[in-house]
N, CA, C and O atoms as a Maestro MAE file, in Angstrom:
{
 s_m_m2io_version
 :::
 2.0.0
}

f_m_ct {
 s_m_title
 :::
 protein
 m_atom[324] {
  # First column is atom index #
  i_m_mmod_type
  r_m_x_coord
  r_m_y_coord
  r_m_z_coord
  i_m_residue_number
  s_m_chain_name
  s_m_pdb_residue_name
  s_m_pdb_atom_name
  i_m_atomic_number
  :::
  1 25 21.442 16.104 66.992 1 A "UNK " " N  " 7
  2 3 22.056 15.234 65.988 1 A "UNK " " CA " 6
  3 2 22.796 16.083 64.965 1 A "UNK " " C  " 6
  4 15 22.381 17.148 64.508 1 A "UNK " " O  " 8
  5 25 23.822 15.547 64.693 2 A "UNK " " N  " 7
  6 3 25.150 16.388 63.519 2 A "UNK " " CA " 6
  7 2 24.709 15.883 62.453 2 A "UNK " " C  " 6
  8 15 24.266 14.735 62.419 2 A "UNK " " O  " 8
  9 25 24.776 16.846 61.184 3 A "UNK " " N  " 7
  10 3 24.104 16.465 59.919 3 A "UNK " " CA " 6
  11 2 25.418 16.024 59.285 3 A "UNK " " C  " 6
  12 15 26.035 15.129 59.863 3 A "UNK " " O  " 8
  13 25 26.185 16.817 57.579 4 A "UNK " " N  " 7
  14 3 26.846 16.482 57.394 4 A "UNK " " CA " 6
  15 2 27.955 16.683 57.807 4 A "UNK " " C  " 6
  16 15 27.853 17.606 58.615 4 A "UNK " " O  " 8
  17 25 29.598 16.167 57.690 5 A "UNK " " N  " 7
  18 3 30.301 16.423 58.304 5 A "UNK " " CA " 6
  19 2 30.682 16.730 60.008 5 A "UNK " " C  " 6
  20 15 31.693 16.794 60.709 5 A "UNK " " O  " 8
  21 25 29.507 16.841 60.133 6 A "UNK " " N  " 7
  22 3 29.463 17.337 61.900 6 A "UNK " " CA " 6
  23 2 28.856 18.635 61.884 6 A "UNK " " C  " 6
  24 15 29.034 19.152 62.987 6 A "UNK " " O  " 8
  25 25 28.294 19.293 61.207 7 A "UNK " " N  " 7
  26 3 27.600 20.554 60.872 7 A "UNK " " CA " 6
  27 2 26.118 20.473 61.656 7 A "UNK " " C  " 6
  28 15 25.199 19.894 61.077 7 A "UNK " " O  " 8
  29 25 25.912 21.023 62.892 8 A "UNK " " N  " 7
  30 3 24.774 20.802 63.300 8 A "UNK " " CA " 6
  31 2 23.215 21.344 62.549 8 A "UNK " " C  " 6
  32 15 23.564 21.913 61.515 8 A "UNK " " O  " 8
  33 25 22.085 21.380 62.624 9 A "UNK " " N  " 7
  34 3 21.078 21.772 61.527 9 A "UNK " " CA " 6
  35 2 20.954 22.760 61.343 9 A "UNK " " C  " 6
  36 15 20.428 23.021 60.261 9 A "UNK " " O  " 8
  37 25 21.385 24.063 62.350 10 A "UNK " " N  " 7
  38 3 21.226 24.911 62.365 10 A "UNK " " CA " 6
  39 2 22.499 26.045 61.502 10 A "UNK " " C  " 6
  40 15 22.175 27.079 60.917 10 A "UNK " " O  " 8
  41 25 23.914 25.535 61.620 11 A "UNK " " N  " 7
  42 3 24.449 25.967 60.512 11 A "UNK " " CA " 6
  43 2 24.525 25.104 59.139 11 A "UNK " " C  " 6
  44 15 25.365 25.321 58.266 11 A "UNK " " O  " 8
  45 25 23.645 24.209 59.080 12 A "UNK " " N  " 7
  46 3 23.554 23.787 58.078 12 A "UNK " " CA " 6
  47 2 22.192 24.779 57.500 12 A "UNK " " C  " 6
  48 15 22.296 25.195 56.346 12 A "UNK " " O  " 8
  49 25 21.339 25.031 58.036 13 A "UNK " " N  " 7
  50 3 20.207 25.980 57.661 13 A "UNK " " CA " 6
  51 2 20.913 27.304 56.879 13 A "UNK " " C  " 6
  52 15 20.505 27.688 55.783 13 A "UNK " " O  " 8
  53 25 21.758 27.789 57.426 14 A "UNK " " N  " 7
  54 3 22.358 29.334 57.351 14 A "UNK " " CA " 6
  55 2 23.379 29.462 56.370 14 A "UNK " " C  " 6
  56 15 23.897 30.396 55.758 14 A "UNK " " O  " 8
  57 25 23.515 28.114 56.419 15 A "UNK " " N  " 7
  58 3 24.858 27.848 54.982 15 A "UNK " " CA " 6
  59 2 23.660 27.838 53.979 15 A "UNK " " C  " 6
  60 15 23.534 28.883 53.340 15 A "UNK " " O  " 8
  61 25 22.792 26.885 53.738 16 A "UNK " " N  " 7
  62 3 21.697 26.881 52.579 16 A "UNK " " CA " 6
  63 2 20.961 28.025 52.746 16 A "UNK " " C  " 6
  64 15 20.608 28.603 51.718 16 A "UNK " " O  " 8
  65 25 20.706 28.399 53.615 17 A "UNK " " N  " 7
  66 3 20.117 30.422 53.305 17 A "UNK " " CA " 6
  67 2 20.906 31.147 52.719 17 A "UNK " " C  " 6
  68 15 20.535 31.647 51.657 17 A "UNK " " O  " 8
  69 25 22.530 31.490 53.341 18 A "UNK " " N  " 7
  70 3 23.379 31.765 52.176 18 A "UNK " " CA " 6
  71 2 23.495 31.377 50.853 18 A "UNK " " C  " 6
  72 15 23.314 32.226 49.980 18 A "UNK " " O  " 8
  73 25 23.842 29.920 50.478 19 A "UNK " " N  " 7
  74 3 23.673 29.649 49.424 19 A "UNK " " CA " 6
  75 2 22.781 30.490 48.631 19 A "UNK " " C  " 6
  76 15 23.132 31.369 47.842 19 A "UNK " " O  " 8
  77 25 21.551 30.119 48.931 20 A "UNK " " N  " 7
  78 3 20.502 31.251 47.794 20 A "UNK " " CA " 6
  79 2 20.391 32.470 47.926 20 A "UNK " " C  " 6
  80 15 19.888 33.079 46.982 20 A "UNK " " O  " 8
  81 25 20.648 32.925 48.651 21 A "UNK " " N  " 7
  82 3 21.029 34.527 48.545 21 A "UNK " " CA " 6
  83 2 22.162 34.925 47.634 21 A "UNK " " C  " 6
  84 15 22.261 36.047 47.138 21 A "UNK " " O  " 8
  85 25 22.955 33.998 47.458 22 A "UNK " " N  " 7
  86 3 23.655 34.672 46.697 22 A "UNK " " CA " 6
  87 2 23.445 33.656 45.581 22 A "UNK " " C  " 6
  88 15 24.429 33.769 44.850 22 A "UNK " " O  " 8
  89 25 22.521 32.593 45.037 23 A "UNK " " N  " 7
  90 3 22.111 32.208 43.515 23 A "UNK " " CA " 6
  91 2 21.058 33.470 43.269 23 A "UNK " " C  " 6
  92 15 20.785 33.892 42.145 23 A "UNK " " O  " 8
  93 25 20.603 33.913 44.298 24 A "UNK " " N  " 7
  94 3 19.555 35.350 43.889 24 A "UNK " " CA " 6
  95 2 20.642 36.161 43.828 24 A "UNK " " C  " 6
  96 15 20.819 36.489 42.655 24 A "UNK " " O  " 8
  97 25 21.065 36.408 44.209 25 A "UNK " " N  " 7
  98 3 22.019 37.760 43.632 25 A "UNK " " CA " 6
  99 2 22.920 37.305 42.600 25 A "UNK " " C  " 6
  100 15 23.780 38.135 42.304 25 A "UNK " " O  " 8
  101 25 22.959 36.081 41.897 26 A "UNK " " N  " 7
  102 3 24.221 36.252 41.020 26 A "UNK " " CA " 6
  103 2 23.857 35.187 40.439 26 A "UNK " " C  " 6
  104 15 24.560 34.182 40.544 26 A "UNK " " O  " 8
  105 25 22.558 35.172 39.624 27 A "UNK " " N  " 7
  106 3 21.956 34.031 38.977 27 A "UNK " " CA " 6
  107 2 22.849 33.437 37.840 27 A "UNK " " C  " 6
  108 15 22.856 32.226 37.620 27 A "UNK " " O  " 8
  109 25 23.666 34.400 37.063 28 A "UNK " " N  " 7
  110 3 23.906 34.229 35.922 28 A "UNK " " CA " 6
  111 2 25.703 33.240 36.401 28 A "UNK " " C  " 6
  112 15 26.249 32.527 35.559 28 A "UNK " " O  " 8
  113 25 26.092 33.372 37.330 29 A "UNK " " N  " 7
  114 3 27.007 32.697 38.137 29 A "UNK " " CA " 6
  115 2 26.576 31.277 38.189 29 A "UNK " " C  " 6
  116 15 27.369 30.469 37.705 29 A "UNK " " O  " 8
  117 25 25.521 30.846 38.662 30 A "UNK " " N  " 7
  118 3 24.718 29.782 39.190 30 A "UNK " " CA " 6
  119 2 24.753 28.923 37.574 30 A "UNK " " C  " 6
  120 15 25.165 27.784 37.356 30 A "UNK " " O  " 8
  121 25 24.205 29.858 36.653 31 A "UNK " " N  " 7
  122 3 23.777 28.701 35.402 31 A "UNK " " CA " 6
  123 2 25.700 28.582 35.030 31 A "UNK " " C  " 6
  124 15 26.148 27.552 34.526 31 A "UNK " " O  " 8
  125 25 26.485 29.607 35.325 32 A "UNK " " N  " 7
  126 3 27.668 29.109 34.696 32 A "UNK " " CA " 6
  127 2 28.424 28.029 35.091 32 A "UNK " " C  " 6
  128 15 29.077 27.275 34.370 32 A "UNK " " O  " 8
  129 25 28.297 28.007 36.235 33 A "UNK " " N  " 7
  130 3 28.921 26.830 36.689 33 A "UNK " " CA " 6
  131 2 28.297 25.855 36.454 33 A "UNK " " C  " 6
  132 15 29.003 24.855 36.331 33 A "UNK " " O  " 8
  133 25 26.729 25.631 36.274 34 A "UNK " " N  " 7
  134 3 26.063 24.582 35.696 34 A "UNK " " CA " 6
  135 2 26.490 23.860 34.638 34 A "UNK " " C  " 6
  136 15 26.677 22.675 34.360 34 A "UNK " " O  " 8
  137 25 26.613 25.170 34.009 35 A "UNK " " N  " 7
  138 3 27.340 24.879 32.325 35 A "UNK " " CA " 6
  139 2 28.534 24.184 32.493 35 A "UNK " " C  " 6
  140 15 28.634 23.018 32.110 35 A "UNK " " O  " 8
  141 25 29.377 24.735 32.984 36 A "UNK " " N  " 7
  142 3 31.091 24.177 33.170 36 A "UNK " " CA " 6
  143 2 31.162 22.658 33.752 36 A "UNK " " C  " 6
  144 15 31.992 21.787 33.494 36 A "UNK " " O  " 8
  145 25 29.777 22.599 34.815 37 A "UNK " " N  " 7
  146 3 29.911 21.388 35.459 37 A "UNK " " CA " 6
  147 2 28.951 19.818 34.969 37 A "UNK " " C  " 6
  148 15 28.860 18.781 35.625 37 A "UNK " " O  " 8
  149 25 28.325 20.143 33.583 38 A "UNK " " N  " 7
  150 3 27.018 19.717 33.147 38 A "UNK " " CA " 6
  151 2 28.147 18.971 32.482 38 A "UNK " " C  " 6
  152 15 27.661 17.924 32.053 38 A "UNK " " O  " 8
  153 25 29.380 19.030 32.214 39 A "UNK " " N  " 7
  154 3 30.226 17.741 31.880 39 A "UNK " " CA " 6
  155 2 31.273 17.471 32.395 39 A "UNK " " C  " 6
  156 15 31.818 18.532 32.697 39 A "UNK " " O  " 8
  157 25 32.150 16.240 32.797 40 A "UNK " " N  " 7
  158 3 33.261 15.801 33.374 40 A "UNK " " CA " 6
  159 2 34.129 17.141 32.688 40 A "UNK " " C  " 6
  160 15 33.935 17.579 31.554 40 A "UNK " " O  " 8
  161 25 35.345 17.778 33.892 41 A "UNK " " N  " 7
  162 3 36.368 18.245 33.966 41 A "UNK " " CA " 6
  163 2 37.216 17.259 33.567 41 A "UNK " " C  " 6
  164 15 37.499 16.387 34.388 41 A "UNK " " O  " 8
  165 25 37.647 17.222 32.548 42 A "UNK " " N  " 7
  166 3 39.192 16.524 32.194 42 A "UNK " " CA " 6
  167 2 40.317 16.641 32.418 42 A "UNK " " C  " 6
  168 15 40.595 17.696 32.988 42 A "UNK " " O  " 8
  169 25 41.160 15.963 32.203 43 A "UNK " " N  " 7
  170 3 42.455 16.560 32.610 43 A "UNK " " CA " 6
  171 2 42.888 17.169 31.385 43 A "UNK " " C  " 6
  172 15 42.439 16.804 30.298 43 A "UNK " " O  " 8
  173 25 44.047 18.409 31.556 44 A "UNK " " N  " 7
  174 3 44.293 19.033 30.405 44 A "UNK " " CA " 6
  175 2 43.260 20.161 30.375 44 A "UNK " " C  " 6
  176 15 43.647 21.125 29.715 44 A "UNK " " O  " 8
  177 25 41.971 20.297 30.951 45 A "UNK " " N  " 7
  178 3 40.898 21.362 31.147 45 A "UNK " " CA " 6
  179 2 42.080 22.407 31.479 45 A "UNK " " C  " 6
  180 15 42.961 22.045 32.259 45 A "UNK " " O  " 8
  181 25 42.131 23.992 30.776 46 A "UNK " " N  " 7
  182 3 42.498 25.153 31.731 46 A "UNK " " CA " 6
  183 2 41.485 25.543 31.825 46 A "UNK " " C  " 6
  184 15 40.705 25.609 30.875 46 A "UNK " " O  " 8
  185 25 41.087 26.098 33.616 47 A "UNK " " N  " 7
  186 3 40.403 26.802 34.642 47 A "UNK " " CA " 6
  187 2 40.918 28.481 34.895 47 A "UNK " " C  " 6
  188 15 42.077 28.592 35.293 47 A "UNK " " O  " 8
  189 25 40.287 29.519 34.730 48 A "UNK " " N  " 7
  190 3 40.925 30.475 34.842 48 A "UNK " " CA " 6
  191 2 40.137 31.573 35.652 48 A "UNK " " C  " 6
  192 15 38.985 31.769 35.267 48 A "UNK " " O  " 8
  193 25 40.480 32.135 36.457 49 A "UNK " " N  " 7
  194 3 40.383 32.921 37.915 49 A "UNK " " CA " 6
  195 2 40.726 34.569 37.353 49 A "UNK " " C  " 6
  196 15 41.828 34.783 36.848 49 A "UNK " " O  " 8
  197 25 39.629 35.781 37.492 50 A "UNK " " N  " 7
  198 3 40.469 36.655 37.352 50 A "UNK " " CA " 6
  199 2 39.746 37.588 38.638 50 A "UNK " " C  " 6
  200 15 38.623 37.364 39.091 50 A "UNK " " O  " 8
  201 25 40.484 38.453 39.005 51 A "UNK " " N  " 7
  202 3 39.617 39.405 40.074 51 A "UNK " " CA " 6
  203 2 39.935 40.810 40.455 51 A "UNK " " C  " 6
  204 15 40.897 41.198 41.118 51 A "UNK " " O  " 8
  205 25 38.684 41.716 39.772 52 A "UNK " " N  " 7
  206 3 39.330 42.942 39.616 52 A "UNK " " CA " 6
  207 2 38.476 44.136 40.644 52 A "UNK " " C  " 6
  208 15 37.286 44.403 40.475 52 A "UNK " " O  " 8
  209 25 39.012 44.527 41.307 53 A "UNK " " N  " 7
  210 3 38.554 45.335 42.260 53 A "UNK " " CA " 6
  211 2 38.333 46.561 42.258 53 A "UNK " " C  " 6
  212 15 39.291 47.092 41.695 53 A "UNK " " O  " 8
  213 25 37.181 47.740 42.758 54 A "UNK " " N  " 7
  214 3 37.204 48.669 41.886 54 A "UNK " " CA " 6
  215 2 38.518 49.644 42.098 54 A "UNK " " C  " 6
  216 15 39.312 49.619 43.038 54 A "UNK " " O  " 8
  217 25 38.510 50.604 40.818 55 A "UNK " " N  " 7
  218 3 40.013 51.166 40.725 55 A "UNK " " CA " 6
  219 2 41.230 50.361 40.373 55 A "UNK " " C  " 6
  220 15 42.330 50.819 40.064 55 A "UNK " " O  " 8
  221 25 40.873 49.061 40.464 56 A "UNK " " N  " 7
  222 3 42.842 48.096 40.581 56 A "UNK " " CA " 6
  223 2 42.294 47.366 39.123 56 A "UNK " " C  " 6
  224 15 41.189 47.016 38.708 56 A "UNK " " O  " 8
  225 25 43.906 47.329 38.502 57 A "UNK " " N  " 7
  226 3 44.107 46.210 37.834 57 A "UNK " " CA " 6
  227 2 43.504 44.639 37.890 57 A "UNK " " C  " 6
  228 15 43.745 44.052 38.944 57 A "UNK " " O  " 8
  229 25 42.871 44.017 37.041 58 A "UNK " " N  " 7
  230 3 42.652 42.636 37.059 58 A "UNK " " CA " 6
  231 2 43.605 41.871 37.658 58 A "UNK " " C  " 6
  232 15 44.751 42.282 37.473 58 A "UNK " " O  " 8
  233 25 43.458 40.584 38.523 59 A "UNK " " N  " 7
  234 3 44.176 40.212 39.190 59 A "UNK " " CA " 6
  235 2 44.112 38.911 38.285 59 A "UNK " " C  " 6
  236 15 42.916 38.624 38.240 59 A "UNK " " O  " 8
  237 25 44.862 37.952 37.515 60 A "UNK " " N  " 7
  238 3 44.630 36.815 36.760 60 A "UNK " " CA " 6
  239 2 45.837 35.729 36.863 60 A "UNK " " C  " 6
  240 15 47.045 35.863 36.665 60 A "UNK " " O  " 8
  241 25 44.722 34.119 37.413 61 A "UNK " " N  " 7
  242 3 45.811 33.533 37.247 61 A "UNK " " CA " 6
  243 2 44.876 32.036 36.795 61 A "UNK " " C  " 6
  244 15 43.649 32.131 36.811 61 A "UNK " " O  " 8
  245 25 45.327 31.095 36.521 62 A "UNK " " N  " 7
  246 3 44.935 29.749 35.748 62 A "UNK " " CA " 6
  247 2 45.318 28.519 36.321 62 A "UNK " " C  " 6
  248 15 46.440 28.599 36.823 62 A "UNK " " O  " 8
  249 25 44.714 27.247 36.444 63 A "UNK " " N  " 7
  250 3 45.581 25.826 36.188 63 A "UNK " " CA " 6
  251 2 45.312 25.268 35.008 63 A "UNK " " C  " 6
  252 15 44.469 25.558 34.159 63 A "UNK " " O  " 8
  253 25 46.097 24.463 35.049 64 A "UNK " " N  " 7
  254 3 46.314 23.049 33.857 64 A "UNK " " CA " 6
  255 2 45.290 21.835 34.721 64 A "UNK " " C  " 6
  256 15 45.953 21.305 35.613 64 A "UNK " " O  " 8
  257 25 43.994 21.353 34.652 65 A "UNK " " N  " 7
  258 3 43.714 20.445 35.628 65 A "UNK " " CA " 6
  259 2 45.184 19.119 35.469 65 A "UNK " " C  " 6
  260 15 45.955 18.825 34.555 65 A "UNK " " O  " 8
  261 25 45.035 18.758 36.515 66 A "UNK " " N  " 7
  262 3 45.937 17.493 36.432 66 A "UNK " " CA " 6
  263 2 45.210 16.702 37.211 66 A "UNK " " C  " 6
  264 15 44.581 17.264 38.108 66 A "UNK " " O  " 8
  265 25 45.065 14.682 37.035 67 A "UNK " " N  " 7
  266 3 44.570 14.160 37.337 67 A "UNK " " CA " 6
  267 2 44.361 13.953 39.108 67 A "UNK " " C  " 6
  268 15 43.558 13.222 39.688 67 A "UNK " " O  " 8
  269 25 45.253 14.753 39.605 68 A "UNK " " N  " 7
  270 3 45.243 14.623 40.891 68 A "UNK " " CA " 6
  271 2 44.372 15.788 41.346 68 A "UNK " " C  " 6
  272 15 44.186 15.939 42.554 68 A "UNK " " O  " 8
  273 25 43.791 16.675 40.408 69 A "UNK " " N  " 7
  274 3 42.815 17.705 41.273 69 A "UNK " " CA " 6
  275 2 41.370 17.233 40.717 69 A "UNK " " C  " 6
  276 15 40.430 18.026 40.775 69 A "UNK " " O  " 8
  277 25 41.205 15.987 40.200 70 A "UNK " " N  " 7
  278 3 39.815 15.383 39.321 70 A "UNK " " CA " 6
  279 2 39.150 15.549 40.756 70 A "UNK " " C  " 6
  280 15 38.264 16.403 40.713 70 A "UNK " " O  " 8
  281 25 39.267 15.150 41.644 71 A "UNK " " N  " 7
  282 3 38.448 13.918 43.199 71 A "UNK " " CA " 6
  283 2 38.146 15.766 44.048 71 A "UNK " " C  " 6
  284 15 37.244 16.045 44.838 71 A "UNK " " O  " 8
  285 25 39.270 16.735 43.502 72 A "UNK " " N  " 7
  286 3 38.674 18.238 44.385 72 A "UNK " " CA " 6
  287 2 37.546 18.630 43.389 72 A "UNK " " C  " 6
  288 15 36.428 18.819 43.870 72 A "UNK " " O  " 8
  289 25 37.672 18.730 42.452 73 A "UNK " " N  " 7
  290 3 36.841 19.357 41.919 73 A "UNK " " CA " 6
  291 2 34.938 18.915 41.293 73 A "UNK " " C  " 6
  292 15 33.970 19.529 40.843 73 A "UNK " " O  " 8
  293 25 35.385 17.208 41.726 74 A "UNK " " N  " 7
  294 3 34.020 16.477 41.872 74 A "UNK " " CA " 6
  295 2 33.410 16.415 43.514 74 A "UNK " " C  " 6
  296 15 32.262 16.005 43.681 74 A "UNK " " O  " 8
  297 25 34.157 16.799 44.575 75 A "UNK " " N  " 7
  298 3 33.728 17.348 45.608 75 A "UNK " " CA " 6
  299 2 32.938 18.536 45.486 75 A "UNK " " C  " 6
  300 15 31.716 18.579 45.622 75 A "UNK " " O  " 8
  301 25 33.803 19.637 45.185 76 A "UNK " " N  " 7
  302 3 32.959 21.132 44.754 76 A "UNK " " CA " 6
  303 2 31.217 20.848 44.103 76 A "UNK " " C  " 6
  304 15 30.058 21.065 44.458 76 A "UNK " " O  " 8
  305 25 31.955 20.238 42.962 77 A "UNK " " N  " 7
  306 3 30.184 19.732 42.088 77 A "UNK " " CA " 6
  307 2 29.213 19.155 43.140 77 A "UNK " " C  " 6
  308 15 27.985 19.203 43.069 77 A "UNK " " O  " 8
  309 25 29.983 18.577 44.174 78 A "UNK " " N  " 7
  310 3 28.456 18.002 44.809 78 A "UNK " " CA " 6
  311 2 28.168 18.853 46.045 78 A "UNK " " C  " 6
  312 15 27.239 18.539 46.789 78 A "UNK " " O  " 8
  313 25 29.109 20.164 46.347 79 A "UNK " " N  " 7
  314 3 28.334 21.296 47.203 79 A "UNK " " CA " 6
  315 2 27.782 21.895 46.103 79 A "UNK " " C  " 6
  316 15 28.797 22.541 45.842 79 A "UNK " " O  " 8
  317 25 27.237 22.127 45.489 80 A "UNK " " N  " 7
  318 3 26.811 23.208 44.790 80 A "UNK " " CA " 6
  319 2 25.464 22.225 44.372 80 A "UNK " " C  " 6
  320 15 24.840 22.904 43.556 80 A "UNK " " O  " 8
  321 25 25.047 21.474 44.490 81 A "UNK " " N  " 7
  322 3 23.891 20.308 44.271 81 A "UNK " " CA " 6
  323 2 23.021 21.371 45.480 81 A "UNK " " C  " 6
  324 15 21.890 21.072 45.863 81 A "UNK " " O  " 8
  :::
 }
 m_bond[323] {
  # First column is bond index #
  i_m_from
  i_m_to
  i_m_order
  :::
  1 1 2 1
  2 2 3 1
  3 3 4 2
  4 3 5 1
  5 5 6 1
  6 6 7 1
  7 7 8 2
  8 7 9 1
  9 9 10 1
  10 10 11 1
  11 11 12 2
  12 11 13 1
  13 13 14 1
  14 14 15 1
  15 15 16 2
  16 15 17 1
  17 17 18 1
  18 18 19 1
  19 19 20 2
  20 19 21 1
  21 21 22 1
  22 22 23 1
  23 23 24 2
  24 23 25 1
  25 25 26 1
  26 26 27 1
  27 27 28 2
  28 27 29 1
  29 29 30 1
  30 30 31 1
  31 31 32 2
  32 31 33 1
  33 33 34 1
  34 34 35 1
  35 35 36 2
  36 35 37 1
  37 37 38 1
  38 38 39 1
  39 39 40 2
  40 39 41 1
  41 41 42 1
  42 42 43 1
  43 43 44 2
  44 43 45 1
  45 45 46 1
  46 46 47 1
  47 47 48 2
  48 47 49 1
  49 49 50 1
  50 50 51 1
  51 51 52 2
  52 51 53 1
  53 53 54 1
  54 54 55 1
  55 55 56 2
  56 55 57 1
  57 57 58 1
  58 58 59 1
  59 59 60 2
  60 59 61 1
  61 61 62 1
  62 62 63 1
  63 63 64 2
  64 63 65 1
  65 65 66 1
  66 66 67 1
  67 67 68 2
  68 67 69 1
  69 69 70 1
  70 70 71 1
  71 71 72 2
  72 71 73 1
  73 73 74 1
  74 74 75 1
  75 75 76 2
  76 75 77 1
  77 77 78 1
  78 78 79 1
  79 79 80 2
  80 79 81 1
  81 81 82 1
  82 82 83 1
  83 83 84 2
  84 83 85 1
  85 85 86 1
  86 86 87 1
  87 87 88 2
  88 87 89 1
  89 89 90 1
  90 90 91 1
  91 91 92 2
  92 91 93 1
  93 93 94 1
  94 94 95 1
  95 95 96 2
  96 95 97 1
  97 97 98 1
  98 98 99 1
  99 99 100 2
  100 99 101 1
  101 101 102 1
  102 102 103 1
  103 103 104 2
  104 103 105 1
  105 105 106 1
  106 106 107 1
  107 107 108 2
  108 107 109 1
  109 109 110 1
  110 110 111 1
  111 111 112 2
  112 111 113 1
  113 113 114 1
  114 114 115 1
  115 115 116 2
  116 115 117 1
  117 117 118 1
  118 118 119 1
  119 119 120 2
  120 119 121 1
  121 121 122 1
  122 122 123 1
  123 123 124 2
  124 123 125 1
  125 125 126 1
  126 126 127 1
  127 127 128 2
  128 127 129 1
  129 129 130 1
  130 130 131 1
  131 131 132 2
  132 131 133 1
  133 133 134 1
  134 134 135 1
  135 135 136 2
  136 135 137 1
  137 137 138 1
  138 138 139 1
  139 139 140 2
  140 139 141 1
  141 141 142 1
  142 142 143 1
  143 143 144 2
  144 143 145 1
  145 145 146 1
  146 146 147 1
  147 147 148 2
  148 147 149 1
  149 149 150 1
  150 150 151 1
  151 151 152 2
  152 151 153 1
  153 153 154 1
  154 154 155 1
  155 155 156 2
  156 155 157 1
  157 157 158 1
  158 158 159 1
  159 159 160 2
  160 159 161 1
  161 161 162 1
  162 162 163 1
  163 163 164 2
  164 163 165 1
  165 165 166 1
  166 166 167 1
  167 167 168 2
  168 167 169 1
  169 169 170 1
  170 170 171 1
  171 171 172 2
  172 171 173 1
  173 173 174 1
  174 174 175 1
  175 175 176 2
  176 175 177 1
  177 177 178 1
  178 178 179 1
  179 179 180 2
  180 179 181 1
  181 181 182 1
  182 182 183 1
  183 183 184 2
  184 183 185 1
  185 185 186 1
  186 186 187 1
  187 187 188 2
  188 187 189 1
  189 189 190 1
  190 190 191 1
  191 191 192 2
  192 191 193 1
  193 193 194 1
  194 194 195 1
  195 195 196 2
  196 195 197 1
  197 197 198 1
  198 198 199 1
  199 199 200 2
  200 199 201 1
  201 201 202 1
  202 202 203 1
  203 203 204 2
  204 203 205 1
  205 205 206 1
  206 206 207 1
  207 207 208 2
  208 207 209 1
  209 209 210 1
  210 210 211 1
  211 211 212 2
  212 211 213 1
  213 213 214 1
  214 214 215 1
  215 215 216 2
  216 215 217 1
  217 217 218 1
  218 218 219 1
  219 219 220 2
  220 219 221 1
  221 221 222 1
  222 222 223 1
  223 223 224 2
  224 223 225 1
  225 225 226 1
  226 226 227 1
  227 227 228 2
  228 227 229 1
  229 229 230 1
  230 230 231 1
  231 231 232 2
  232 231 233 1
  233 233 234 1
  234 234 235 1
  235 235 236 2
  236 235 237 1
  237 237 238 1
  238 238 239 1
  239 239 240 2
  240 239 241 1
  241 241 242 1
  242 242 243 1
  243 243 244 2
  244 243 245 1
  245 245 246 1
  246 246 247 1
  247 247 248 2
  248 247 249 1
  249 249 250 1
  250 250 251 1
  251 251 252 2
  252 251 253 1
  253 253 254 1
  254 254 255 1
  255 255 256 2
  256 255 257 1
  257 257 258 1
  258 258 259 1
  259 259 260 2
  260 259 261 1
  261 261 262 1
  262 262 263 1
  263 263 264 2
  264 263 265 1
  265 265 266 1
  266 266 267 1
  267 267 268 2
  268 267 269 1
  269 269 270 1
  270 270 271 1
  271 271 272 2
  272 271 273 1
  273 273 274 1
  274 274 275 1
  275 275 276 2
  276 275 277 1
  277 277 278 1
  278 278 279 1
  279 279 280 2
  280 279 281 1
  281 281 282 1
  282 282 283 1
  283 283 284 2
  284 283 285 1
  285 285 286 1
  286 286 287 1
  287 287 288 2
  288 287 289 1
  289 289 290 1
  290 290 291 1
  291 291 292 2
  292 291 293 1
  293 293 294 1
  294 294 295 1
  295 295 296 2
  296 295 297 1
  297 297 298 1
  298 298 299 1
  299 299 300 2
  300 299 301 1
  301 301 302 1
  302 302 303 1
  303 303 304 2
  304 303 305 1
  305 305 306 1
  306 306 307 1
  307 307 308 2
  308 307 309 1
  309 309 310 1
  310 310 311 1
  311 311 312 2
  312 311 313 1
  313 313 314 1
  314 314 315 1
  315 315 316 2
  316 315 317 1
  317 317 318 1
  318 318 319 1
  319 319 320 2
  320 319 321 1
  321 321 322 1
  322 322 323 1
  323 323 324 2
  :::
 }
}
């Protein structure tokens, strides 16, 4: 039997083993997004992305939410449940 999406139990197991392996490795990640997500994203919210690799320059870029990315980003909130 296919769980969600069509994901049989067994990569559904290995996705949620991942999952906590990396809320154990990066706890302080886990409560942030809690934080960010513990209230409605509005529109007009800026979201900002930066990623710096060792030796390189920060890599940085942002959105403006707009009402058409509300329905992606209340998807996200309910993988992370």
């Amino acid at each position: 039997m296919s769980g969600l999406n069509g994901m049989n139990a067994a990569s559904m197991l290995k996705l949620i083993g991942a999952r906590n392996q990396f809320n154990h490795n990066h706890p302080k990640f886990g409560a942030f997004l809690k934080s960010v997500f513990s209230r409605q994203i509005e529109e007009g919210t800026v979201i900002e992305l930066s990623v710096t690799r060792p030796g390189e320059e920060p890599v940085t870029t942002n959105i403006k939410v707009q009402q058409s990315d509300l329905e992606l980003l209340e998807e996200l909130k309910g993988l992370m449940k």
